[in-house]
C-alpha positions in Angstrom: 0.0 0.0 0.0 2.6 2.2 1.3 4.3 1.7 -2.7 1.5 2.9 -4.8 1.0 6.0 -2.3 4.2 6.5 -2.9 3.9 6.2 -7.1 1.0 8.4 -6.9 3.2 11.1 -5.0 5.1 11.1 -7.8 2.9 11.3 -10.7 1.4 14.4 -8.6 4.6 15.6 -8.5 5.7 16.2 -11.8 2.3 16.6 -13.1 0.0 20.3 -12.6 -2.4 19.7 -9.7 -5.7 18.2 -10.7 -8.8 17.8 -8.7 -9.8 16.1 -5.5 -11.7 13.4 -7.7 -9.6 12.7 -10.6 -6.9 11.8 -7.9 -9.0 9.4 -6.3 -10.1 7.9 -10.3 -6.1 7.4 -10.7 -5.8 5.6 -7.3 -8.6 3.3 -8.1 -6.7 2.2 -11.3 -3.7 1.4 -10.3 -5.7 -1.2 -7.9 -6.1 -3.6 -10.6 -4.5 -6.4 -10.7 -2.5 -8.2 -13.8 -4.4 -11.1 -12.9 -7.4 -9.0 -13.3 -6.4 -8.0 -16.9 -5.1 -11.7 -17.5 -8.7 -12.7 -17.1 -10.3 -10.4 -19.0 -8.3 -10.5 -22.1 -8.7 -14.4 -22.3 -12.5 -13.7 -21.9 -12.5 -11.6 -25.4 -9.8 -14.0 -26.9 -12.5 -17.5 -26.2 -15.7 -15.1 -27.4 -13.3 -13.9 -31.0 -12.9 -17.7 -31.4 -16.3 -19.0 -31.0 -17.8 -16.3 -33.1 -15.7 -17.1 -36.0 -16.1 -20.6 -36.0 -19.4 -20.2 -35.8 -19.9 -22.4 -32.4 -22.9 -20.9 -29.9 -21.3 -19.1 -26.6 -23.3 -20.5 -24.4 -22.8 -23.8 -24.9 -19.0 -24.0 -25.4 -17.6 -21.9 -22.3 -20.2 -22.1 -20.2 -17.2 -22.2 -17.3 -16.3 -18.5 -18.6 -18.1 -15.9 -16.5 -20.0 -13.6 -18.4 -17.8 -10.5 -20.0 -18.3 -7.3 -20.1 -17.7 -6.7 -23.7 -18.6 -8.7 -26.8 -17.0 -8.4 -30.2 -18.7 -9.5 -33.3 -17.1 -10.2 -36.3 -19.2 -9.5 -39.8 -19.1 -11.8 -42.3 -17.9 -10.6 -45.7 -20.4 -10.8 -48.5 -20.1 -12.6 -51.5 -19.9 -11.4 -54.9 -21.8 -12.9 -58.0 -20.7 -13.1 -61.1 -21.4 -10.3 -63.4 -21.0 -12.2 -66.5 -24.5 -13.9 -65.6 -26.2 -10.6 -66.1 -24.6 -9.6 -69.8 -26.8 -11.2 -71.3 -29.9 -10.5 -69.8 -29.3 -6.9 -70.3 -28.7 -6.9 -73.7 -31.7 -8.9 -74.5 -33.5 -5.9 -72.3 -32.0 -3.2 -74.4 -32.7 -4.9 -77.4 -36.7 -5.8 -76.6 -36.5 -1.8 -75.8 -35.1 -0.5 -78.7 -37.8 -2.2 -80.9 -41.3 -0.3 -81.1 -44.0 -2.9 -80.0 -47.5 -3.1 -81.9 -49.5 -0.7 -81.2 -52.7 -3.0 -80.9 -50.7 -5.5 -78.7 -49.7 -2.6 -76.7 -52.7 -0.8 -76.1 -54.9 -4.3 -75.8 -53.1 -7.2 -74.8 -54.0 -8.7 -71.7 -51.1 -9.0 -68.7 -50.7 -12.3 -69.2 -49.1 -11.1 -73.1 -51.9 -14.1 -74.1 -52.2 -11.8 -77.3 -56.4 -11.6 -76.8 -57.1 -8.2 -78.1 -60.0 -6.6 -76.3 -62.5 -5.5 -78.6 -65.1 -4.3 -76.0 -62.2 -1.6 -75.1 -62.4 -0.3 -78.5 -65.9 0.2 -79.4 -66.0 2.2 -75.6 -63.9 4.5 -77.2 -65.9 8.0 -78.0 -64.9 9.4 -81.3 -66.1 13.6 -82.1 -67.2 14.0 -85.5 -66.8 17.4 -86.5 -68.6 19.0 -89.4 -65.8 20.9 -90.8 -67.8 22.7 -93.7 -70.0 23.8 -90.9 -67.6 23.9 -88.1 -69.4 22.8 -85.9 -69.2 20.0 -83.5 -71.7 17.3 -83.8 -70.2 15.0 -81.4 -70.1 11.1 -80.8 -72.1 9.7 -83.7 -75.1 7.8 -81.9 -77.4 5.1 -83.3 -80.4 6.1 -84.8 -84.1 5.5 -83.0 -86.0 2.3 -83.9 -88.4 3.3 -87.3 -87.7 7.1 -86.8 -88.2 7.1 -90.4 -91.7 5.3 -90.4 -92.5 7.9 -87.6 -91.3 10.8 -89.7 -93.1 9.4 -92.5 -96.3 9.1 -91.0 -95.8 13.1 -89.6 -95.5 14.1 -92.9 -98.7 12.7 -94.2 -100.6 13.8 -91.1 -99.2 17.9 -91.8 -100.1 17.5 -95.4 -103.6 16.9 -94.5 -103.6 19.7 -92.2 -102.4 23.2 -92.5 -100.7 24.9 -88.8 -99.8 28.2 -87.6 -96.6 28.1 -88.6 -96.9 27.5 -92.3 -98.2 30.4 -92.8 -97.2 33.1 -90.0 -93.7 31.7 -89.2 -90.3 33.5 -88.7 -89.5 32.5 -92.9 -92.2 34.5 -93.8 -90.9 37.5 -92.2 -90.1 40.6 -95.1 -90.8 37.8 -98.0 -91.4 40.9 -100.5 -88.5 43.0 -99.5 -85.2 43.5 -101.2 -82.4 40.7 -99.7 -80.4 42.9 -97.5 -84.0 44.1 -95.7 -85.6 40.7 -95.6 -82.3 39.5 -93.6 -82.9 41.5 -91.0 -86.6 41.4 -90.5 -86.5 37.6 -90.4 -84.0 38.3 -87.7 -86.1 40.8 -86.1 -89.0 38.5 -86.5 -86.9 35.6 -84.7 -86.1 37.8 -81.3 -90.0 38.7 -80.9 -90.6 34.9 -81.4 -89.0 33.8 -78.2 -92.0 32.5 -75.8 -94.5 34.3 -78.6 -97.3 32.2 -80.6 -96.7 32.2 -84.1 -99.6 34.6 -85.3 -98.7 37.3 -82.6 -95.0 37.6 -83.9 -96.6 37.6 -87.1 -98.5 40.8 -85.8 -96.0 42.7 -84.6 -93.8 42.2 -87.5 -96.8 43.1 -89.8 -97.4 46.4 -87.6 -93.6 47.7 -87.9 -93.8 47.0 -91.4 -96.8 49.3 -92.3 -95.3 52.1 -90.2 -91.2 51.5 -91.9 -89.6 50.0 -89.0 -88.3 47.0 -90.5 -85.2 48.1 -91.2 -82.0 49.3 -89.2 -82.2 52.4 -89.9 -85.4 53.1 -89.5 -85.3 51.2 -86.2 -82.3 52.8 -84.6 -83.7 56.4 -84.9 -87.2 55.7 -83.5 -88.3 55.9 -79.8 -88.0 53.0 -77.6 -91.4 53.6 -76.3 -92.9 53.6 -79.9 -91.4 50.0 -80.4 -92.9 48.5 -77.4 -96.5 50.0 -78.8 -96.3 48.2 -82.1 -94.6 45.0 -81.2 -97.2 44.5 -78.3 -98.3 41.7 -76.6 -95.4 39.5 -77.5 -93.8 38.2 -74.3 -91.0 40.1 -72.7 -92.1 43.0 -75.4 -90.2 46.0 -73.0 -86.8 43.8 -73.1 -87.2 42.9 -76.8 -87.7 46.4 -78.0 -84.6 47.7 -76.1 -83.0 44.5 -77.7 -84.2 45.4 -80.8 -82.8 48.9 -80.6 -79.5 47.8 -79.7 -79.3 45.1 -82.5 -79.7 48.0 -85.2 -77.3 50.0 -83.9 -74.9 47.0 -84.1 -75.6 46.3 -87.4 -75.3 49.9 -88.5 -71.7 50.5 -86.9 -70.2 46.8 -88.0 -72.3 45.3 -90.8 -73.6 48.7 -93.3 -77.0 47.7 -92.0 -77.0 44.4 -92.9 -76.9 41.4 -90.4 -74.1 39.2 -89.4 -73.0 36.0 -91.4 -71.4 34.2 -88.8 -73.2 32.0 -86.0 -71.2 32.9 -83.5 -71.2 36.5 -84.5 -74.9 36.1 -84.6 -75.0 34.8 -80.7 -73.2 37.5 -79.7 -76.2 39.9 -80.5 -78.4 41.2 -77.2 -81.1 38.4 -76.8 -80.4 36.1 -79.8 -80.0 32.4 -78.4 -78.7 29.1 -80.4 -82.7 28.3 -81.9 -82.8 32.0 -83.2 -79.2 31.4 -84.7 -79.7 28.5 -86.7 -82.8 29.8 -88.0 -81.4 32.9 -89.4 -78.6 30.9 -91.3 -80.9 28.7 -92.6 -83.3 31.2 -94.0 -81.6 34.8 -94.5 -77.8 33.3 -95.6 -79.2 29.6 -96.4 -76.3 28.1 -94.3 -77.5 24.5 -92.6 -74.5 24.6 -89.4 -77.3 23.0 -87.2 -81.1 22.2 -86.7 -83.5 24.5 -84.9 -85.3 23.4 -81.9 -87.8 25.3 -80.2 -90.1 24.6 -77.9 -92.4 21.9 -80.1 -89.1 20.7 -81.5 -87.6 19.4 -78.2 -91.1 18.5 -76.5 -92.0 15.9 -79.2 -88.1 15.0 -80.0 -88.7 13.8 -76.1 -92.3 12.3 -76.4 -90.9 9.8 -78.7 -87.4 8.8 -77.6 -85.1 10.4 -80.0 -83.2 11.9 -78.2 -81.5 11.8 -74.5 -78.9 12.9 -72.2 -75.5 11.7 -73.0 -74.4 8.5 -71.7 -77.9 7.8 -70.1 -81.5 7.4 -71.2 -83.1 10.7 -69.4 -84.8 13.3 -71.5 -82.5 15.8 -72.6 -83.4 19.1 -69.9 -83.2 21.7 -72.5 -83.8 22.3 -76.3 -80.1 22.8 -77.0 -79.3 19.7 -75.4 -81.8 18.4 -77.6 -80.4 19.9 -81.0 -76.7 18.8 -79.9 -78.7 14.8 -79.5 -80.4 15.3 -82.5 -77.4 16.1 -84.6 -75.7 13.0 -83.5 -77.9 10.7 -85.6 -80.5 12.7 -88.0 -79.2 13.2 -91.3 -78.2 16.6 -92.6 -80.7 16.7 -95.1 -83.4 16.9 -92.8 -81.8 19.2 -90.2 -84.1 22.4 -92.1 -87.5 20.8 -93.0 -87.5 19.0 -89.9 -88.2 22.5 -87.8 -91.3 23.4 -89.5 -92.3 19.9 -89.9 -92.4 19.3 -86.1 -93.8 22.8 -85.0 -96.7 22.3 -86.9 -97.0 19.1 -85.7 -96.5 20.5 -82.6 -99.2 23.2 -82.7 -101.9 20.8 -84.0 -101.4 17.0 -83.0 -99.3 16.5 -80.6 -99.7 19.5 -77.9 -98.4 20.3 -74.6 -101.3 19.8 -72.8 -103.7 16.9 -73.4 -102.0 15.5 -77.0 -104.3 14.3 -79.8 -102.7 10.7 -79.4 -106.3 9.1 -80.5 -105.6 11.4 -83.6 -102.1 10.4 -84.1 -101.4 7.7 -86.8 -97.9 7.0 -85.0 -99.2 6.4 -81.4 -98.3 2.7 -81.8 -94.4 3.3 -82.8 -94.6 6.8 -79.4 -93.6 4.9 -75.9 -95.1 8.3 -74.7 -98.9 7.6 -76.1 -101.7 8.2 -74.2 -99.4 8.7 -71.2 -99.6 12.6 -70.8 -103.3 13.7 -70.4 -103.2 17.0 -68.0 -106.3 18.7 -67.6 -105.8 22.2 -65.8 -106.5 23.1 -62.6 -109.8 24.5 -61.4 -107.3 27.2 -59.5 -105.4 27.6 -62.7 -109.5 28.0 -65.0 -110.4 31.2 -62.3 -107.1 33.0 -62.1 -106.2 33.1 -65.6 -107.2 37.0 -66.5 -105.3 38.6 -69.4 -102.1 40.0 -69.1 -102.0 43.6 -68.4 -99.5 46.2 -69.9 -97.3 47.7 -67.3 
């Protein structure tokens, strides 16, 4: 004892002082024994052996005490051959480098069993576009079950027949004026036909005429108020004479008074809508770029199935969901007669309240026969009254 006190004197010597506790750490360690270390260091040697030979630590030294610290050796992993993968990879490149087919692309099963799948391509939707026309027709659908027995038998029940429309409609409009003033009565006459029986627009059309307000001129100098007196009782007749006014002054400042050529520079005119469009190209430029659907037009197109909402078989909501249905499968050459063939059918035959379907000659080809027989309301009888100027 008296020795390592001694030692330690020494080291504390020659070295700067250091603290209390770090003396004390140093005494501790010189405590240790070589036999101490001997044991220890032939702990580690047995547990380096039986790890690399692979022999479990338990069961060959069980009559080592446990050590304090375990070393574990890692084995070293083995390398394979690249020349195994040469091969493979220039197959890969090659199988790469060739374009494959495009219908075994596109339609071979995952199994490459080379079955096409032939449901996949009729799913496909393909637009037709009308490019004469330019205008989008859309998915080409299958035509209705004997739409043309159906038409057919319209035809003969209108010849025997004669309706509103054949003789007061929007065509008729300025029929004995020069071209350039016929154009834009008939589209004067097709703005006051919105929501307004045939005869009425007829009327008010007549009226402007007799007093020389059928032309743009004529219409952009005179008073608003004087408009809504002669076009009256056509529905909405305070908006459609402002309309009016505004449509001649349009005319005037881009067109020399005459009326647009263009459908979509004929939308873009104050109240003129897609049915008012197509029915001045037809009749004032004869240019077919779509069918016109009003009211009758879409009601009946409904009644008997034609037509429907795409990709289901609800009635179409409105009537330019019906044109764009009809378009899909009615040939061009009946996109024009097929307006005034259907409005007159419309006005006498099949109505919107209580259809003639015992007078029908096609009830047995409609699904809607004899299904649609309102009767108005007792309610509806007293408080209809006359509309009233405001």
């Amino acid at each position: 004892m008296s020795v390592c006190l001694q030692k330690s004197f020494n080291l504390l010597a020659q070295k700067p002082p250091i603290s209390n506790s770090a003396a004390i750490g140093r005494i501790k360690c010189e405590r240790f024994t070589s036999s101490k270390f001997s044991s220890i260091s032939k702990s580690l040697s047995s547990e380096t052996q039986m790890q690399s030979s692979g022999t479990d630590p338990d069961t060959g030294a069980r009559e080592v005490s446990d050590p304090k610290v375990r070393v574990f050796v890692r084995k070293k992993r083995i390398k394979r051959p690249v020349a195994d993968e040469e091969p493979l990879q220039a197959a890969d490149k090659a199988r790469l480098c060739t374009l494959p087919d495009i219908e075994t692309f596109a339609y071979k099963k995952a199994d490459d069993s080379g079955q096409l799948r032939k449901s996949k391509i009729e799913a496909i939707p393909v637009l037709c576009v009308d490019t004469k026309s330019a205008s989008i027709t859309g998915p080409k659908d299958e035509s209705p079950v004997n739409w043309e027995r159906v038409l057919e038998g319209i035809r003969q029940m209108r010849s025997s027949e004669d309706a509103p429309v054949d003789t007061m409609g929007c065509e008729k409009a300025g029929i004995f004026l020069p071209p350039k003033q016929r154009r834009f009565a008939v589209l004067a006459s097709s703005l006051l036909s919105s929501q307004t029986k045939d005869h009425v627009t007829h009327g008010a059309i007549q009226r402007l005429n007799q007093n020389n307000l059928l032309t743009a001129e004529t219409i952009e100098k005179a008073d608003e108020t004087t408009i809504k007196d002669l076009i009256y009782p056509v529905g909405f007749y305070t908006r459609k004479a402002t309309n009016l006014k505004k449509i001649a002054k349009i005319c005037l400042m881009k067109y020399d008074g005459d009326i647009p050529s263009t459908l979509e520079e004929l939308l873009s005119l104050p109240g003129i809508g897609p049915k008012m469009a197509h029915l001045v190209m037809n009749i004032a430029w004869n240019n077919v770029q779509g069918i016109c659907v009003d009211t009758h037009v879409h009601r009946i197109c409904n009644r008997l199935g034609w037509v429907s909402r795409s990709g289901t078989k609800q009635k179409t909501s409105t009537p330019e969901g019906t044109r764009v249905a009809l378009q899909q499968w009615l040939p061009k050459e009946e996109w024009v007669p097929i307006n005034p063939l259907l409005v007159g059918f419309g006005q006498t035959i099949c109505t919107p309240l209580r259809p003639r379907c015992g007078m029908c000659s096609v009830s047995e080809l409609c699904p809607s026969a004899f299904k649609e027989t309102s009767i108005p309301t007792s309610s509806n009888q007293k408080g209809s009254s006359p509309r009233k100027r405001s």
